[in-house]
C-alpha positions as CSV (number, residue, x, y, z in Angstrom):
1,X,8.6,14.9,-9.0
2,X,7.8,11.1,-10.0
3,X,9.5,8.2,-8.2
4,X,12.6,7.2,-10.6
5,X,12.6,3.7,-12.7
6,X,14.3,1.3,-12.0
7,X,15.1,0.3,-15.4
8,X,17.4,3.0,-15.5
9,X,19.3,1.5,-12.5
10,X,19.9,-1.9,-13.9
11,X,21.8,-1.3,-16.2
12,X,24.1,0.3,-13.8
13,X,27.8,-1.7,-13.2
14,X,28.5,-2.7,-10.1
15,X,30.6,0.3,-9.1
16,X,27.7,2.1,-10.6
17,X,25.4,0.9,-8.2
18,X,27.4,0.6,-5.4
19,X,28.5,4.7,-6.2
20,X,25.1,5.5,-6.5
21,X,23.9,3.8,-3.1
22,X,26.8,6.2,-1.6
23,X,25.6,9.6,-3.3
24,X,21.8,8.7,-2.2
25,X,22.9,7.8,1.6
26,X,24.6,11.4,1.7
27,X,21.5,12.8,0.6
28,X,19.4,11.0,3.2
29,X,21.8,12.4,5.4
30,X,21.5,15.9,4.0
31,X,17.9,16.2,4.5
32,X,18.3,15.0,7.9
33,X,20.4,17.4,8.4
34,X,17.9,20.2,6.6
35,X,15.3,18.7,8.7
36,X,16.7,19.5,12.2
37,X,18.2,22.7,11.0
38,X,15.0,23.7,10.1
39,X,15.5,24.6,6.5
40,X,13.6,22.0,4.6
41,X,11.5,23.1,1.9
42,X,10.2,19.7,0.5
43,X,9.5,17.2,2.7
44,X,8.7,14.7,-0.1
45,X,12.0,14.6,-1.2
46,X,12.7,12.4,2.0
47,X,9.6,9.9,0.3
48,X,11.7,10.0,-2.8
49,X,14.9,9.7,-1.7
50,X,14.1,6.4,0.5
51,X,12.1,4.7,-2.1
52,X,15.2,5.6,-4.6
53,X,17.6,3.7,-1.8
54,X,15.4,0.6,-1.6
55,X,15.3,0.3,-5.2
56,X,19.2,0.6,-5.3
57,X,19.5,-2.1,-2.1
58,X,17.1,-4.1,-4.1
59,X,19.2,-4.2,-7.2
60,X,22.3,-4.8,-5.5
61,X,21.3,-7.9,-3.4
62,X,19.0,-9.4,-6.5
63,X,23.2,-9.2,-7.8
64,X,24.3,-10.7,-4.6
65,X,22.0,-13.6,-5.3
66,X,22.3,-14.4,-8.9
67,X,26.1,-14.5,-8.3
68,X,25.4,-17.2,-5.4
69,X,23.6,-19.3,-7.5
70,X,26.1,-18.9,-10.7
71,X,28.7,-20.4,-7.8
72,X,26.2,-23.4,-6.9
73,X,25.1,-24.3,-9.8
74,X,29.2,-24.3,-11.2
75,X,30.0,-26.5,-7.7
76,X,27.1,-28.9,-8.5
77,X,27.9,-29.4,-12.1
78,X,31.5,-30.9,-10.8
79,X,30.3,-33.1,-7.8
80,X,33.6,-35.6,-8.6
81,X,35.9,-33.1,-6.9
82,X,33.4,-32.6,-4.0
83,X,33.2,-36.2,-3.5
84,X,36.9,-36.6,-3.6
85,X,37.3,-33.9,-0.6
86,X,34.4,-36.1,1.4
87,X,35.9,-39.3,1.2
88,X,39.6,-37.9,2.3
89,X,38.3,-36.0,5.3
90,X,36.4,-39.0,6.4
91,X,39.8,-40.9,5.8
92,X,41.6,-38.3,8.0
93,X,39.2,-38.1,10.8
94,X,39.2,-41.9,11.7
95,X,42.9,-41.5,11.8
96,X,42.9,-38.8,13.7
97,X,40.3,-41.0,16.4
98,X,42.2,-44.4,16.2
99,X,46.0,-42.5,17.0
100,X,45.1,-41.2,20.5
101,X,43.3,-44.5,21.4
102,X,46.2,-46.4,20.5
């Protein structure tokens, strides 16, 4: 049996992926559990089945981080509101000092 593509798995939606990630952990599990029962045939399937989950994780956080950097580069293109919420904290903190002082 060859290792599966990942081509395949990108084209997966998210509750795709994050389905899949669930079936392949149960059948981690049930090879563990084949293992110690001592009723596993095909050892290799444990190879396959690992590799399969690591290209899965892989997929999902490479989502994870292109979704970050969607969100950074939309917060950087408006920097005007950003500096807006700066200058008003600073405003409120010195307040905030001066009061009990007084």
């Amino acid at each position: 049996m060859a290792f599966p593509k990942v081509d395949e798995v990108r084209n997966f939606s998210n509750e795709e992926l994050v389905a899949e990630i669930v079936k392949v952990k149960r059948e981690l599990f049930d090879l563990r559990m084949l293992k110690a029962t001592g009723r596993l045939e095909k050892p290799h399937l444990f190879k396959h089945t690992r590799h399969r989950l690591a290209q899965l994780l892989t997929i999902e956080r490479e989502r994870v981080l292109a979704e970050a950097a969607e969100a950074d580069q939309v917060s950087e293109v408006s920097p005007e509101s950003s500096t807006t919420a700066k200058a008003s904290e600073t405003t409120d903190t010195s307040v905030e000092t001066n009061s009990p002082e007084a």
